[in-house]
ZAGU-270431 format. One record per residue: residue in three letters; x, y, z of N, C-alpha, C, O in turn. Coordinates in pm, whole numbers, plus 32768, in hexadecimal, padded with zeros to 4 digits. Example, Ala and Ser with C-alpha at 12.3 -4.5 7.8 and 13.67 -1.06 7.14 Angstrom:
ala85277DC7830C84CE7E3E830C85287EB6830C85907EB4834Eser85057F1F82C485577F9682CA850A80038313853D80728324
# end
This chain:
unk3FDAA82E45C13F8EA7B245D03F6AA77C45473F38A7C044EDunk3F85A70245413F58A6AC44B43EE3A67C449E3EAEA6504504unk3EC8A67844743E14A65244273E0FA5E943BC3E77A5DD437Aunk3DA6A598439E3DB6A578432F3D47A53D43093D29A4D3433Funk3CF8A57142A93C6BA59C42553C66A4EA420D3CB7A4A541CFunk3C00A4DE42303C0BA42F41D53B7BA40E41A23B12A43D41CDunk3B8AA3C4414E3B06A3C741023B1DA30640A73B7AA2CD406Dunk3ABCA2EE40BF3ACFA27540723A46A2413FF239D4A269400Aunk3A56A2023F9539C6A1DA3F2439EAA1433F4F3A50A1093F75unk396DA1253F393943A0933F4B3918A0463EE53913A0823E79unk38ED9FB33EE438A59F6F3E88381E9F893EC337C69F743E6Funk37F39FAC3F2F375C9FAE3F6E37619FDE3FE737C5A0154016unk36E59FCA402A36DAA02C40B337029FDC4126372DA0034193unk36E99F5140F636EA9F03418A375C9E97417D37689E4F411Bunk37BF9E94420138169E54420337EB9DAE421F382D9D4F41F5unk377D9DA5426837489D1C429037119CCE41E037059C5441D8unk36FF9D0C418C36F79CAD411237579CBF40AF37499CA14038unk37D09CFE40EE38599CB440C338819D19406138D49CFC400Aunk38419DA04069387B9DFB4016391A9E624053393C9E7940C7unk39539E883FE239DE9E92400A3A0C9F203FB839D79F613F5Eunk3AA39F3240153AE79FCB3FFF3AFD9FC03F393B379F603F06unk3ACFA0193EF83B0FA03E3E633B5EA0AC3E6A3B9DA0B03E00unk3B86A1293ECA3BB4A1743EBF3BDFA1CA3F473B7FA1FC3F82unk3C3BA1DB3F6F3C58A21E3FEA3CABA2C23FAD3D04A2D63F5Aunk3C64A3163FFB3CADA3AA3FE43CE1A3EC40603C91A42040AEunk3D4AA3EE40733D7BA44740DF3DD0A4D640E43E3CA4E540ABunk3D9BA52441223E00A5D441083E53A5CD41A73E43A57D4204unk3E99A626419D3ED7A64C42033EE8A6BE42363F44A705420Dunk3E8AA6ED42A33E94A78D42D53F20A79E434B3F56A7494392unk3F33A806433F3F99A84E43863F32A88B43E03ECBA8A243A1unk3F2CA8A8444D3EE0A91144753E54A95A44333E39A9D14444unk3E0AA90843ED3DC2A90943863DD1A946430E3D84A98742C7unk3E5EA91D43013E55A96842823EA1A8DC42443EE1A890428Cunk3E8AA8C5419A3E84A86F41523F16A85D41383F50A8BF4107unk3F68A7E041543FEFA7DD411C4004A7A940793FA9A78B402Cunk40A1A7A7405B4061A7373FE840B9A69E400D410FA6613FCEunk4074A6844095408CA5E540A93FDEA5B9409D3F86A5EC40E2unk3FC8A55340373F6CA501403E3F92A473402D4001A4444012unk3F0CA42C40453F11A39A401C3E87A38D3FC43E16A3AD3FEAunk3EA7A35F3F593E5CA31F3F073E2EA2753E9A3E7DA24A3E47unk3DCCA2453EAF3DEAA1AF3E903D66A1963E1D3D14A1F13E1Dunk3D4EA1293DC33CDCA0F03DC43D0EA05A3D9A3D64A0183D5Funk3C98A0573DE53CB59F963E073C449F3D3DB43BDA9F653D83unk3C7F9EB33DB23C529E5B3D843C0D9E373DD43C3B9E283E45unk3B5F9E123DB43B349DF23E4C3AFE9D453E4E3ABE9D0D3EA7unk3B269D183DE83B1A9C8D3DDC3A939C7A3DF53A819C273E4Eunk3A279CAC3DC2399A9CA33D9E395A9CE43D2139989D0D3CBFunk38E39CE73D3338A39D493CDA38809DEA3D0838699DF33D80unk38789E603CC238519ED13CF037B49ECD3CD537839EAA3C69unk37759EF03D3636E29ED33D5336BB9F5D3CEB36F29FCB3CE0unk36479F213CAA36239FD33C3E3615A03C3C8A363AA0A83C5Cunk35D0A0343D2F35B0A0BB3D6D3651A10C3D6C3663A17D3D3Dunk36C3A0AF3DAF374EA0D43DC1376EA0FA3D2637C2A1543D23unk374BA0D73CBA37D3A12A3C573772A19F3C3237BCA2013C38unk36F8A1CB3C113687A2353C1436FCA2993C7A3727A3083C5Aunk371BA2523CF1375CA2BE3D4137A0A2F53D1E37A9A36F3D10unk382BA2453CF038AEA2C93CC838E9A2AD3C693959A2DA3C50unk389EA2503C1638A6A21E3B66392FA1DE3B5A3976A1F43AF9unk3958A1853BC939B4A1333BB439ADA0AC3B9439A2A05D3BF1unk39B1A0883B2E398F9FD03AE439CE9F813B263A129F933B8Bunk39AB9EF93AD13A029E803B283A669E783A9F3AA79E103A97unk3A739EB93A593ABA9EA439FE3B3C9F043A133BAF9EE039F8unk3B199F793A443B6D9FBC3A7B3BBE9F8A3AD33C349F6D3ABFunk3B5A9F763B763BB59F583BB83C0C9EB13BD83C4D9E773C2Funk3BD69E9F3B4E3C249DD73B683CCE9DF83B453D0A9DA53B8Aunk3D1E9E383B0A3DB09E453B133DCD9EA33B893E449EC23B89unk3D8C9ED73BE63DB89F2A3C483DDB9ECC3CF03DAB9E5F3D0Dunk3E219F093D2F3E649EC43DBC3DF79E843E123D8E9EC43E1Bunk3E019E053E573DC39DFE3EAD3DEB9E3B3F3F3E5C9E553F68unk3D8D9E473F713DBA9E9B40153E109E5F40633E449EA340BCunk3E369DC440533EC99D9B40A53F319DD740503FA19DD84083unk3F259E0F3FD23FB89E3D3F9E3F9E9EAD3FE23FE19EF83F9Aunk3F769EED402B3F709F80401B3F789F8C40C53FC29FD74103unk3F159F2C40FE3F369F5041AD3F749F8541DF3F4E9FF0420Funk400A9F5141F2406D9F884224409CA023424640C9A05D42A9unk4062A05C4168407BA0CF416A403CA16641AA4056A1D541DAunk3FCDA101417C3F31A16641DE3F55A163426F3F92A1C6429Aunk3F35A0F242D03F57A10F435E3FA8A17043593F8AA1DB438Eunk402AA15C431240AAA1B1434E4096A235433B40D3A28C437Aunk402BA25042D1402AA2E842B53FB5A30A431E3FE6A367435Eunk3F49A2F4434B3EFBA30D43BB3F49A2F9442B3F1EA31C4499unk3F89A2DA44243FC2A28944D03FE7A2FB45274044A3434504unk3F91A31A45BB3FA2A37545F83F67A3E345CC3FA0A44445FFunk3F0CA40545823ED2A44C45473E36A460453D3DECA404451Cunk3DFFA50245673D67A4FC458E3D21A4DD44DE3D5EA50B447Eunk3CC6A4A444CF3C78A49844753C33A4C8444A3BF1A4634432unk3BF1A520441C3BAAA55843F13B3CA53D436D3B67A55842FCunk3AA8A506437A3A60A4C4431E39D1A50A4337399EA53D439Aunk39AEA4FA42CB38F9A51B42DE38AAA48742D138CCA437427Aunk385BA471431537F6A3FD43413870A37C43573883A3234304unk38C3A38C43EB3946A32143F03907A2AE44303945A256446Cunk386CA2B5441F3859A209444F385BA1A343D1386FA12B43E0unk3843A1E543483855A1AA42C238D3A17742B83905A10642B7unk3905A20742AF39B4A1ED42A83A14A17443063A67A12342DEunk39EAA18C437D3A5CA15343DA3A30A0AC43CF3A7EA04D43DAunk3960A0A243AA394E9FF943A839899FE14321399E9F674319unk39ACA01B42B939DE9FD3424C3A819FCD425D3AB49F654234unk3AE6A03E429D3B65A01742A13B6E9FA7431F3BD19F5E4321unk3B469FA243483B1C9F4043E23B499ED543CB3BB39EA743F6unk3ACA9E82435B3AD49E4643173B3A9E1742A73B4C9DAE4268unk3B609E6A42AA3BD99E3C42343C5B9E1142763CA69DBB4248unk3C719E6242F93CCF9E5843383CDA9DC0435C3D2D9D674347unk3C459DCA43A83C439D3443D43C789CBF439B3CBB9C6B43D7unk3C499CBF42F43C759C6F42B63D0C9C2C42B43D349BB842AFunk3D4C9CB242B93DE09C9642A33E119C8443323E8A9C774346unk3DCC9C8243823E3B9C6344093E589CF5445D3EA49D0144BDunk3E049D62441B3E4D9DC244963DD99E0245013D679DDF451Dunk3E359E7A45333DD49E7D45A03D8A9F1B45713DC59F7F4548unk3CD89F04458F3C7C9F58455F3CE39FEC459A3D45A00045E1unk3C7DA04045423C8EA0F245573C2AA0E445EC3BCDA0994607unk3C69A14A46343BFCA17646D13BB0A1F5469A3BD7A258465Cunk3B3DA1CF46C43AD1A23746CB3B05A2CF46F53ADDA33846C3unk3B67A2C1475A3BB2A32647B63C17A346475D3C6AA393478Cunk3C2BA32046E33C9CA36846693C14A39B463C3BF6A3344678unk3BCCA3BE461F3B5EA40545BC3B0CA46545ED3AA5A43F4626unk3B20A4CC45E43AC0A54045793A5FA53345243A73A53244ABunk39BDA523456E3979A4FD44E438FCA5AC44A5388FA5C444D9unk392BA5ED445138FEA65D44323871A65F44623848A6BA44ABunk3836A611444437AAA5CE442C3757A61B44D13707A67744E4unk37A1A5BA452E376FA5D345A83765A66E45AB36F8A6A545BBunk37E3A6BA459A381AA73B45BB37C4A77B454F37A7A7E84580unk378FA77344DF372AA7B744B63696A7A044C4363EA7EE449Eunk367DA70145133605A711453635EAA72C45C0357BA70F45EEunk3635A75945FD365CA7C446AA363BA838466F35CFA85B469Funk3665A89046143690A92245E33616A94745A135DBA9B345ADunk35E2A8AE45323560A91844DC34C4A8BF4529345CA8DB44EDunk34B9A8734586341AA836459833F4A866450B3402A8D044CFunk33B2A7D644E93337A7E544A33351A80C442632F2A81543D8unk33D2A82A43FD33E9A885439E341FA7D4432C3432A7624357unk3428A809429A348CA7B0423F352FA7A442753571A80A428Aunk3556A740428335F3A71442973642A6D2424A36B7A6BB4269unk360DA6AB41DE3647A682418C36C3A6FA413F36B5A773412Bunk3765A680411837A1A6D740E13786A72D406F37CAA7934062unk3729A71040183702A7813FDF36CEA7D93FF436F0A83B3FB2unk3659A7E9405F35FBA86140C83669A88D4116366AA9084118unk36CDA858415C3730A8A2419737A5A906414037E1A967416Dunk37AFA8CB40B737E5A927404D379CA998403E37C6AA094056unk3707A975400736D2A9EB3FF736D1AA47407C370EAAB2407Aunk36A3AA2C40C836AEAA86416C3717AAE441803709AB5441B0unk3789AAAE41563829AAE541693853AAF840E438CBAAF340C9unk37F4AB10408337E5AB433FF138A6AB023FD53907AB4A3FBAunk38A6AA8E3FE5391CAA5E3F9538FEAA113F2538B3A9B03F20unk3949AA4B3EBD391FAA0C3E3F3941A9793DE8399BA9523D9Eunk38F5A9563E0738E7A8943DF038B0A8863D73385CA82D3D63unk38D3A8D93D0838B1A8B73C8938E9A8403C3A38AFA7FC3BE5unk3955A8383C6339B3A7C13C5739A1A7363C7A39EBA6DD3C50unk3925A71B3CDC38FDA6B73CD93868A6693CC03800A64C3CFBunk38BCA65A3C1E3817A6103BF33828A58C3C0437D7A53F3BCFunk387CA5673C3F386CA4D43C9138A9A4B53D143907A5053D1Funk38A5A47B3D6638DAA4593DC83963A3FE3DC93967A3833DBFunk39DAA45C3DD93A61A4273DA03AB2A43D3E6B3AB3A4A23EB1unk3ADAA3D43E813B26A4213EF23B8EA48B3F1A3BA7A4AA3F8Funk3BCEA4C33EA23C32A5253ED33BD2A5773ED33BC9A5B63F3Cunk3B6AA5993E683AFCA6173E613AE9A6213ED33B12A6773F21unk3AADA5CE3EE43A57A5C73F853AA4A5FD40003A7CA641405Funk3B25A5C83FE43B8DA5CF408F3BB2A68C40693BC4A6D940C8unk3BB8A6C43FC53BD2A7653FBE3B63A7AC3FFA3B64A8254013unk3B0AA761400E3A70A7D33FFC3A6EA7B240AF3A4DA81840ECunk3A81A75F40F03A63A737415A3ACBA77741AF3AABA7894225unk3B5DA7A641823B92A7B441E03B68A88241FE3B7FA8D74254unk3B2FA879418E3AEDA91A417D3A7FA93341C13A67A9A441EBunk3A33A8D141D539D7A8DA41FB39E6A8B442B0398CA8E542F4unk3A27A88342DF3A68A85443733AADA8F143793A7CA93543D3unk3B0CA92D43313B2BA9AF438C3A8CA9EB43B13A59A9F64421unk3A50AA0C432E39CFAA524357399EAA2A43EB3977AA704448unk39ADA9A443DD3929A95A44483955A98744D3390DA99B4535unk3A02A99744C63A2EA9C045813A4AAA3545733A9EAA5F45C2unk3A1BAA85451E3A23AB1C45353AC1AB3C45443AF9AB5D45ADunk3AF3AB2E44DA3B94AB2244A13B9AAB6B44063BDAAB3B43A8unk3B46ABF343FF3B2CABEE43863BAEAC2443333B9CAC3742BBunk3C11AC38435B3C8CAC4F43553CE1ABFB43943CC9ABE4440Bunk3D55ABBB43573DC8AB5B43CA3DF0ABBA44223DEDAC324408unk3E0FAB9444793E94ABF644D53F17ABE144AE3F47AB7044A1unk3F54AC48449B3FF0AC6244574035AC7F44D23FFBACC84522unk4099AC5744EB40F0AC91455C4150ACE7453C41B8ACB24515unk414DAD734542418FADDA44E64200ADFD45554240AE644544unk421CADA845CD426FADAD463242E1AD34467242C6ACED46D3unk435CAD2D462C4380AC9A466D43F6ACDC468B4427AD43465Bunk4437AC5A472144AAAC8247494502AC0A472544F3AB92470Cunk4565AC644730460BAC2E46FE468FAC09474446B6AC4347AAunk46B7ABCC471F4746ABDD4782478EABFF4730479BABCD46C0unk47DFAC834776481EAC99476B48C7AC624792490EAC6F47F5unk48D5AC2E47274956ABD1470E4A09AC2D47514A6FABFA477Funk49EFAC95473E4A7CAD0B47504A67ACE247D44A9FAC7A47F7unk4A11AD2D48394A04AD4748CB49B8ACD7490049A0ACE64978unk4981AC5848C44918AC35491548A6AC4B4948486CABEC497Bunk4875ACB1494847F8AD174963477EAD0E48EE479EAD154877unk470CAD00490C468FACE848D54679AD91489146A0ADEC48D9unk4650ADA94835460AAE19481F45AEADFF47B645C0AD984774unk4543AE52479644F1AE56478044DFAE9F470B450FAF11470Cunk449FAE76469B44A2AECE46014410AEE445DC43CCAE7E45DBunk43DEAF4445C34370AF7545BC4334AFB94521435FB01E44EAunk42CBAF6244F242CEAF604465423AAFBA445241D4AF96448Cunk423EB03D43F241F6B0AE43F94206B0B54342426BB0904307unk4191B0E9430241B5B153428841CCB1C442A4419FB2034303unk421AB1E9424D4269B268426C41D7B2BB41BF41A3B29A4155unk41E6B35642434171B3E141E641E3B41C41AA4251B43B41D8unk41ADB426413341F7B48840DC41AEB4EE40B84148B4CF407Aunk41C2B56340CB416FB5E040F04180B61F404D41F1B61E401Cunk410AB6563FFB4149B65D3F7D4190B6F53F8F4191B73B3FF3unk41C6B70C3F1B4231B7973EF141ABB7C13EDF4140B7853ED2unk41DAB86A3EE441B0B8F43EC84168B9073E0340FDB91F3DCAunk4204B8E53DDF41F9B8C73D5E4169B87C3D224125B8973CBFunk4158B8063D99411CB77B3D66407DB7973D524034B78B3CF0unk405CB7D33E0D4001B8463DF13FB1B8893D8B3F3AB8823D6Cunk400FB8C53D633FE1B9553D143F92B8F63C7A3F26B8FF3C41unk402BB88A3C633FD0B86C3BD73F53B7F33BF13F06B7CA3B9Aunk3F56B7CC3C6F3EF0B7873C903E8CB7C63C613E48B78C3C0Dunk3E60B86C3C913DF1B8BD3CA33DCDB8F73C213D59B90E3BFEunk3E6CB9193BB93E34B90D3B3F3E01B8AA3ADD3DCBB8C53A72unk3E1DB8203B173DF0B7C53ACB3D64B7AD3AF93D24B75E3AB3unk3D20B7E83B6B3C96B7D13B8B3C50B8353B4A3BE1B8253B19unk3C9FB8B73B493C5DB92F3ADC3C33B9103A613BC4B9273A31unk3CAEB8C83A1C3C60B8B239933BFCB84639A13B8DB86D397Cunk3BFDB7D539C73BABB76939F23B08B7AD3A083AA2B77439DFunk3B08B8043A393A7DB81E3A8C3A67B8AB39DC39F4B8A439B1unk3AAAB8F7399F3A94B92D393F3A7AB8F638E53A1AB91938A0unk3ADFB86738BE3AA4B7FA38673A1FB79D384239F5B76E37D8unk39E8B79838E53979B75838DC38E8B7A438DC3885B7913894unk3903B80939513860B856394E386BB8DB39063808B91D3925unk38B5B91938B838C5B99D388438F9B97338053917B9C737B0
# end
């Protein structure tokens, strides 16, 4: 099953006074585990970045005035979400600012029913507790030293770490079992993938036990 971790920076919080996408980050899980298909953008947002927004994620208007606007880029985004669960922390931010953008250009919004919003699923799991992606780092002691600002790929690495934690996935599942056809006969069989024990030598032993002899003579005698 495909996944895909998304994270976006803004010029501001609110879409109703006309603030807009500067940056979209997207990962791509396999079965929750991280591929290396992403999508990554930052856009021109044909305004100003409000001071609370670059404090966030210290992106200028000077910066982003030679970068794409979101009709160059539409096309490419849908197609890489398309059919694909979402995965975001606080996705009522997220989905009213791509919403919005979409709108602009003529297409049709993301469904609520494509999204995964962490947010809910950790405020089900901890009541009362901090939910923020950094309190959920620390909780699941994942290390977010790396973000001394709010950048979207950061965000979509730490988040998709923090989503195995949250569904109790603290390991992917590997399928160490697949079947085949067998091309000669036609017949399915089945290959079964194990580490193989290697039992040590006699030999291996012995100088094991002398190398603990001197070791233990070396240190306390």
């Amino acid at each position: 099953m495909k996944e895909i971790v998304l994270d976006t920076e803004t010029t501001g919080l609110s879409v109703e006074n006309g603030h807009r996408i500067v940056e979209i980050g997207c990962i791509e899980l396999d079965n929750q585990i991280i591929t290396s298909n992403h999508f990554h953008c930052y856009l021109n947002p044909q305004r100003k970045v409000s001071d609370e927004a670059f404090k966030v994620h210290g992106y200028s208007d000077e910066f982003l005035s030679d970068k794409k606007k979101f009709q160059e880029i539409a096309d490419e985004f849908t197609n890489f979400i398309k059919d694909k669960k979402l995965i975001i922390h606080n996705a009522k931010f997220d989905l009213s600012h791509l919403n919005n953008e979409l709108k602009l250009v003529g297409k049709k919004p993301i469904s609520e029913d494509q999204v995964v919003d962490t947010l809910d699923i950790a405020r089900e799991k901890f009541p009362g507790s901090q939910i923020s992606l950094d309190a959920l780092c620390k909780r699941f002691r994942i290390d977010n030293s790396k973000r001394k600002l709010h950048t979207a790929l950061i965000d979509c690495e730490l988040l998709s770490k923090v989503y195995v934690n949250l569904i109790d996935q603290k390991e992917p599942k590997l399928n160490f079992s697949e079947k085949i056809n067998n091309v000669s006969n036609n017949k399915k069989s089945q290959i079964n993938f194990c580490k193989s024990i290697i039992q040590p030598t006699s030999k291996e032993l012995k100088e094991h036990q002398d190398f603990l002899k001197k070791s233990l003579k070396k240190n306390y005698f």
